[in-house]
Backbone as CSV, one residue per row, in Angstrom:
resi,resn,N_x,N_y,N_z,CA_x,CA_y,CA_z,C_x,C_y,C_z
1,UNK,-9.457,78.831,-26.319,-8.063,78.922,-26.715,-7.899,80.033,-27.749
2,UNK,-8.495,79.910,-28.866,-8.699,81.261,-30.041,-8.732,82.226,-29.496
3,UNK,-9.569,82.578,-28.480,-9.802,83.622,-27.943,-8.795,84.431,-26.675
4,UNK,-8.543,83.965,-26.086,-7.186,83.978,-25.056,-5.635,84.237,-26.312
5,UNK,-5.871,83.386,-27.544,-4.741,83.839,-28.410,-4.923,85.553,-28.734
6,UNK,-6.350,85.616,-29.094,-6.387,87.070,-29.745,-6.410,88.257,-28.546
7,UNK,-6.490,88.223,-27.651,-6.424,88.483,-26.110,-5.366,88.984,-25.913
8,UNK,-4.372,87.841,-25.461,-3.036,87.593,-25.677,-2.029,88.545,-26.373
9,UNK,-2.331,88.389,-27.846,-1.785,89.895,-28.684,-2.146,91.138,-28.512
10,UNK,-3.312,91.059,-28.231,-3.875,92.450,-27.440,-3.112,92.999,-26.779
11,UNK,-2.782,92.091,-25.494,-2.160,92.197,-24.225,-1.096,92.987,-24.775
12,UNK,-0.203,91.991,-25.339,1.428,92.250,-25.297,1.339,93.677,-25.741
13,UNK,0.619,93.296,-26.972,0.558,94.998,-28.063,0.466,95.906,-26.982
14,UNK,-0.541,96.053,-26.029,-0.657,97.492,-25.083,0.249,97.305,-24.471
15,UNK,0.982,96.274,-23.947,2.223,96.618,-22.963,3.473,97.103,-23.783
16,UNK,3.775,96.834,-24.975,4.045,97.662,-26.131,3.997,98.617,-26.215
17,UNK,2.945,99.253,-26.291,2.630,100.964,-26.582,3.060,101.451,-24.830
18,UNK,2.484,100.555,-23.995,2.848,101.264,-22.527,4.653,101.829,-22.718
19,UNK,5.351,100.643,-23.239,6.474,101.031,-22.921,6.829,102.220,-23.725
20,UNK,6.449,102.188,-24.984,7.000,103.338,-25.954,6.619,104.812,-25.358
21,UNK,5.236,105.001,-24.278,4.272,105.949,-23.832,5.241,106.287,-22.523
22,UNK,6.188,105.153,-21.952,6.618,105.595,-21.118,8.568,106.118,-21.397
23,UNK,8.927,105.783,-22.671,9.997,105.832,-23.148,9.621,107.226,-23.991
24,UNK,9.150,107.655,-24.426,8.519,108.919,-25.404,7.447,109.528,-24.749
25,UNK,7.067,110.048,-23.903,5.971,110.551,-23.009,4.750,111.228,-23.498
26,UNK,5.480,111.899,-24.764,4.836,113.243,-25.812,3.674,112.534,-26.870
27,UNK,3.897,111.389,-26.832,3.023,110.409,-27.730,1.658,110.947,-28.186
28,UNK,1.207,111.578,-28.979,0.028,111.910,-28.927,-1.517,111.069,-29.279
29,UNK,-2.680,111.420,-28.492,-3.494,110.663,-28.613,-3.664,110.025,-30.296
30,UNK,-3.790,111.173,-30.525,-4.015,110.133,-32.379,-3.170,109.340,-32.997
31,UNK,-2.106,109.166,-32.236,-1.231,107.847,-32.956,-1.749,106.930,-32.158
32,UNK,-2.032,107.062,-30.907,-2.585,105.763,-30.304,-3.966,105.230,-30.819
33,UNK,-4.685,106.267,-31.120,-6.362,105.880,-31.739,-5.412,104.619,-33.151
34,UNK,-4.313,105.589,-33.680,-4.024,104.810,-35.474,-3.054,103.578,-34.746
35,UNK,-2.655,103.070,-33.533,-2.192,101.802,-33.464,-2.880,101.106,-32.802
36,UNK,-4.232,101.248,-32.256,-4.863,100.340,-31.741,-6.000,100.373,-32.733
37,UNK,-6.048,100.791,-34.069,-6.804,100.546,-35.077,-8.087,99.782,-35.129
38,UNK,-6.843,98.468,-35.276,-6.952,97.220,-35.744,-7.866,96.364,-35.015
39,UNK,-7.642,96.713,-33.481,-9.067,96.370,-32.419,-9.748,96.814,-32.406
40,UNK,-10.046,98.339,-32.944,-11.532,98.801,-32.556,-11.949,98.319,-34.094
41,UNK,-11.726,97.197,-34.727,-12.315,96.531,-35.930,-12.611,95.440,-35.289
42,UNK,-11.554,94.562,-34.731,-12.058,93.120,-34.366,-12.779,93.151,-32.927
43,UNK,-12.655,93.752,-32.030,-13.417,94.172,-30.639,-14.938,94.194,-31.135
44,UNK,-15.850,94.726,-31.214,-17.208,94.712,-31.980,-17.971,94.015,-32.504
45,UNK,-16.972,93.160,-33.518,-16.990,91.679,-34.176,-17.307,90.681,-32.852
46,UNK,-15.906,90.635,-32.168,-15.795,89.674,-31.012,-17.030,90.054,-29.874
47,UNK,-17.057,90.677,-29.376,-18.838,91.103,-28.946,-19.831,90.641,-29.418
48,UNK,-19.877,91.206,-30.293,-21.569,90.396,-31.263,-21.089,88.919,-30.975
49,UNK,-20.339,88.449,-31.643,-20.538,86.796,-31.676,-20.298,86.469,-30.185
50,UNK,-20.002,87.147,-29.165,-20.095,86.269,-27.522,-21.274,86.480,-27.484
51,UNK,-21.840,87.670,-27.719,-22.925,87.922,-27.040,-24.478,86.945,-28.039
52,UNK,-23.793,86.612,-29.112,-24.776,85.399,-29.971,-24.738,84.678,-29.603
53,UNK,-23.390,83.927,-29.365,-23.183,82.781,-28.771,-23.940,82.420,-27.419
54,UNK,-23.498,83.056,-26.493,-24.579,83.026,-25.127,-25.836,83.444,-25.026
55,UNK,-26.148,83.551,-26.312,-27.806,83.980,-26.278,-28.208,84.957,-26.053
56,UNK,-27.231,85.900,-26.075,-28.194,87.189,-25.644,-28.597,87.827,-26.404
57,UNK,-27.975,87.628,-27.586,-28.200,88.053,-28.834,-27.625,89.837,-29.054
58,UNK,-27.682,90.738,-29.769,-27.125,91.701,-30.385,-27.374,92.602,-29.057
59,UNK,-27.003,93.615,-28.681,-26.675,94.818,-28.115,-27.723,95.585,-28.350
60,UNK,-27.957,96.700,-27.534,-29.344,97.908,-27.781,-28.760,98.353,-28.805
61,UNK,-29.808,99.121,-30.178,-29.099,99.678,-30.955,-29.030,101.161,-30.903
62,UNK,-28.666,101.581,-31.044,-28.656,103.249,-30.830,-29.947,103.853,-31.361
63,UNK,-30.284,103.796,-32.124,-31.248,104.572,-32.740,-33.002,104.040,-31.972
64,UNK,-33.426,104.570,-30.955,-34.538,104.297,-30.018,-35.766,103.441,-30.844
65,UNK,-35.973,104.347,-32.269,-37.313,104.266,-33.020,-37.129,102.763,-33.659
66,UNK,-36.145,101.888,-33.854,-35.819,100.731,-34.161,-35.579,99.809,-33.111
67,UNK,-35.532,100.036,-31.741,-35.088,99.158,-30.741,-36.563,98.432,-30.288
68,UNK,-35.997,97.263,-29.965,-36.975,96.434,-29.396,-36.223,96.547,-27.637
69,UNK,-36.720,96.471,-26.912,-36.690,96.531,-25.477,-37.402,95.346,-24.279
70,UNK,-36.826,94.660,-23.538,-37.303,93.808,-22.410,-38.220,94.512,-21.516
71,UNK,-38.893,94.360,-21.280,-39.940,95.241,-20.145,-39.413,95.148,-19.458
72,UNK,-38.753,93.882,-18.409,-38.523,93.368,-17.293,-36.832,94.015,-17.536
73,UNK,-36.500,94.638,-18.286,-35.692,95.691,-18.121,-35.493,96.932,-17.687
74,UNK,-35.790,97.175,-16.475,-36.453,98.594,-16.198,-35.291,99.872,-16.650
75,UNK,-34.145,99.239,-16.643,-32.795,100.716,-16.862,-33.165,101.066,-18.212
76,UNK,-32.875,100.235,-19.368,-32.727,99.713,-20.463,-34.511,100.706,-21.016
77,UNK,-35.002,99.716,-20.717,-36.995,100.613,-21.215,-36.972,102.140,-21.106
78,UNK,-36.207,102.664,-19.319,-36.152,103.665,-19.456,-35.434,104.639,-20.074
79,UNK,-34.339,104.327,-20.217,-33.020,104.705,-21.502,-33.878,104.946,-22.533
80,UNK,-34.810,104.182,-23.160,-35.050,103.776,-24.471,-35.892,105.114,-24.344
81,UNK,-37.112,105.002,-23.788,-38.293,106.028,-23.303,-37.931,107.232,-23.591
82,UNK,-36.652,107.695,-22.845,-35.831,108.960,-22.885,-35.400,109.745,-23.803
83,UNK,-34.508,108.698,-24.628,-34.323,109.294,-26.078,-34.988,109.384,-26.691
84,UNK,-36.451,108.401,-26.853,-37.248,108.360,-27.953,-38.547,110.326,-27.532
85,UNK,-38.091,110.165,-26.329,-38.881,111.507,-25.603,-37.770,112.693,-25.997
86,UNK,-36.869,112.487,-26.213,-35.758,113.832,-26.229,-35.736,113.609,-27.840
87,UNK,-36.523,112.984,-28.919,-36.397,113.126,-30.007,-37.577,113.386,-30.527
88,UNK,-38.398,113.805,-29.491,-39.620,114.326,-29.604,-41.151,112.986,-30.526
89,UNK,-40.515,112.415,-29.585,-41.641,110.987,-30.030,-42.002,110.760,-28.294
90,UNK,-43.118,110.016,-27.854,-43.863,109.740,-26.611,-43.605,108.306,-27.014
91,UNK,-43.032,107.777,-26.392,-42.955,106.296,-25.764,-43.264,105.406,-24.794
92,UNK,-43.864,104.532,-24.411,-44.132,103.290,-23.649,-44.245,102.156,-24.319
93,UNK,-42.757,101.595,-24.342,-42.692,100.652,-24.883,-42.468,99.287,-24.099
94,UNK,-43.330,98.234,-24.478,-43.808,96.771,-23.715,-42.977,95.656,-24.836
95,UNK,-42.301,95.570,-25.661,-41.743,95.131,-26.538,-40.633,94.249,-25.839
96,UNK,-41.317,92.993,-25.994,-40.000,91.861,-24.997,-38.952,91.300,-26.560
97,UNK,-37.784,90.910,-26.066,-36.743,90.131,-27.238,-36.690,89.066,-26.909
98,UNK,-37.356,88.079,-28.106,-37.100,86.567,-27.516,-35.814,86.089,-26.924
99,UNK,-35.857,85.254,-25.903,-34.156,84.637,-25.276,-34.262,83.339,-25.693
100,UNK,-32.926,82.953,-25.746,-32.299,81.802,-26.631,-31.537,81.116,-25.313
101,UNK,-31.242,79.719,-25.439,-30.109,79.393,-25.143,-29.084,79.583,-25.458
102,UNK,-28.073,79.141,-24.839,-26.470,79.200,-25.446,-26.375,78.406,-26.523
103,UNK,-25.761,78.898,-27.446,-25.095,78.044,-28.456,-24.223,76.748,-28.463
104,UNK,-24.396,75.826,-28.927,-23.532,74.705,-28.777,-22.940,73.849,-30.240
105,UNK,-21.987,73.294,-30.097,-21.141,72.660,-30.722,-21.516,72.784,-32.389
106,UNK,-21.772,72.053,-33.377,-22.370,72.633,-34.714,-22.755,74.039,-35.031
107,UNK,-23.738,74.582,-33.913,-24.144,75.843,-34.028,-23.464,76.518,-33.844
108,UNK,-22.426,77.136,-32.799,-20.828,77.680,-32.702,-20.770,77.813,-34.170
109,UNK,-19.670,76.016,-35.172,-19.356,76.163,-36.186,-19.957,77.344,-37.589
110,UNK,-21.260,76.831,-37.191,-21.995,77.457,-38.323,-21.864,78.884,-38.153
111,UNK,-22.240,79.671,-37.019,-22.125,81.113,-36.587,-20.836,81.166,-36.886
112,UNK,-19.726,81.027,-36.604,-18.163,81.545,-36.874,-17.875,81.297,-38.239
113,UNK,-18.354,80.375,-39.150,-18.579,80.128,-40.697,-19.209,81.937,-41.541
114,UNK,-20.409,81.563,-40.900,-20.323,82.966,-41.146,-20.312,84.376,-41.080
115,UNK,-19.874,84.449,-39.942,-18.667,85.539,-39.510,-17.369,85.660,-40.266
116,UNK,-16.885,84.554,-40.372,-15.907,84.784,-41.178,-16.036,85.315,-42.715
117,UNK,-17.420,84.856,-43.241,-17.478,85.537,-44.561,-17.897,86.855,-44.797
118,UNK,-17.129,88.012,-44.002,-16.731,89.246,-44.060,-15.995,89.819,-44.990
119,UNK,-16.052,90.920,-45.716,-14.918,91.600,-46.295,-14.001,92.325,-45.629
120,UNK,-13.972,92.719,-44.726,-12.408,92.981,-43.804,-12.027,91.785,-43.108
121,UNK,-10.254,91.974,-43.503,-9.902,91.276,-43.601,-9.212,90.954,-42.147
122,UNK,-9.068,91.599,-41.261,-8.948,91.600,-39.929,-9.763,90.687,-39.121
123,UNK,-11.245,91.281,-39.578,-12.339,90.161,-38.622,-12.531,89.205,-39.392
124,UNK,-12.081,88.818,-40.927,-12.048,87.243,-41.078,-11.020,86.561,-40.902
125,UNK,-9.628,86.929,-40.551,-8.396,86.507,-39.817,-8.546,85.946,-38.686
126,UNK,-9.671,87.179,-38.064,-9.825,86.525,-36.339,-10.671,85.283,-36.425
127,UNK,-12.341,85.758,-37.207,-13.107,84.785,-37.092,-12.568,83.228,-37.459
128,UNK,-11.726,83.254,-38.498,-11.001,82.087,-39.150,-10.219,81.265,-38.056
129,UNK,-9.359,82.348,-37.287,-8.323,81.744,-36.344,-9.286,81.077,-35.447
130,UNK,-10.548,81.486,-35.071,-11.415,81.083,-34.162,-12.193,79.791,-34.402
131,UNK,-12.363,79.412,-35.371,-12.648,78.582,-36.521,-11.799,77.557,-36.661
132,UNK,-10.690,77.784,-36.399,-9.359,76.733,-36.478,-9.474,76.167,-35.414
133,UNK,-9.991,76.995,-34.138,-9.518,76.470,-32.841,-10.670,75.329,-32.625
134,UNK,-12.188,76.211,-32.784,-13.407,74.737,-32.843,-13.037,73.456,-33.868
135,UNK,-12.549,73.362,-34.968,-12.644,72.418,-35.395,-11.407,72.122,-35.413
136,UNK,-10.741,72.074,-34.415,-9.623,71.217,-33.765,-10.365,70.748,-32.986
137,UNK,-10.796,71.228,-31.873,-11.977,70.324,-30.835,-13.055,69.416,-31.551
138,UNK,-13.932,70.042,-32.845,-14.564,68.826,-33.562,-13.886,67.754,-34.077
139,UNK,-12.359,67.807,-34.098,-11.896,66.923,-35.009,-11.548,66.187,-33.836
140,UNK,-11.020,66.540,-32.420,-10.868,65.637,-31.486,-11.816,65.058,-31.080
141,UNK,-13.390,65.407,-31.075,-14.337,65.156,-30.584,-14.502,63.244,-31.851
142,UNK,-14.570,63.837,-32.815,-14.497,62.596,-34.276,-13.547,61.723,-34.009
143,UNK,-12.254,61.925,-34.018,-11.175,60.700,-33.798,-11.434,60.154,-32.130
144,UNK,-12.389,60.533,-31.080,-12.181,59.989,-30.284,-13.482,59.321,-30.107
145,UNK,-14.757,59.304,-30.986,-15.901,58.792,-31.291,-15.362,57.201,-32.291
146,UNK,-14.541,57.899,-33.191,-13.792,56.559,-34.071,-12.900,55.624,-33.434
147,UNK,-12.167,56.062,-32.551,-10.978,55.321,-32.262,-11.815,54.595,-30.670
148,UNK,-12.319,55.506,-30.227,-12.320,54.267,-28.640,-14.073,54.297,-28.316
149,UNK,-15.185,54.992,-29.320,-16.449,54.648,-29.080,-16.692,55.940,-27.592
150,UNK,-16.111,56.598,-27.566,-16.881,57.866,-26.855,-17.249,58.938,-27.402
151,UNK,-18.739,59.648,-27.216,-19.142,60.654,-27.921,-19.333,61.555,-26.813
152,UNK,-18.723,63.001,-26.968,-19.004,63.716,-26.034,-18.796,65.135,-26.700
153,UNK,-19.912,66.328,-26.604,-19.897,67.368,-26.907,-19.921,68.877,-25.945
């Protein structure tokens, strides 16, 4: 639900700018980079934590000489190989990233807890709003453990 909300504003916002882009034609790219700002702050944020959440954990990082790599990744190893060869280093790297399960119920909480304790104030708005939405579901999950004896997560 949090997420479909922040989505949602997304949405409208670009159909927003569509209309102004199609009402003013001349619009130039750099006002659009300075009104879609605000997402290329929370977009990045919202990534990392799906991609925590489902276990996959963080993204390749750019910089080759710091990356850990899946073997059983053959695109990915070779990507890695490449740059670390076009930066004048020889690579063969066998370096697997442990895999996780998905995240579940408490663990969610705790990860979006602290996400939210960010200093921009954008991605702790979102993380927060996101935060509101799980522990509305924990709190339904509690009053319906109290009131009629079902526990379900």
């Amino acid at each position: 639900i949090g997420l479909n909300e922040i989505l949602k504003e997304y949405r409208c916002f670009v159909l927003e700018i569509e209309q102004r882009m199609l009402s003013k034609p001349d619009l130039p790219v750099s006002r659009l980079k300075y009104l879609l700002r605000r997402y290329t702050i929370i977009f990045p944020s919202l990534y990392s934590l799906m991609r925590e959440i489902s276990g996959e954990g963080s993204p390749l990082p750019a910089d080759p000489q710091t990356t850990e790599v899946d073997p059983s990744d053959e695109t990915k190893l070779k990507e890695y190989n490449d740059k670390s060869r076009a930066m004048g280093r020889e690579s063969n790297v066998e370096i697997t990233i442990p895999t996780r399960d998905m995240l579940k119920g408490g663990q969610i909480l705790d990860l979006l807890h602290r996400c939210a304790q960010v200093g921009v104030p954008e991605v702790q708005n979102c993380m927060n709003r996101l935060l509101f939405h799980c522990h509305r579901v924990l709190f339904n999950q509690i009053n319906s453990f109290i009131i009629h004896g079902f526990l379900t997560d």
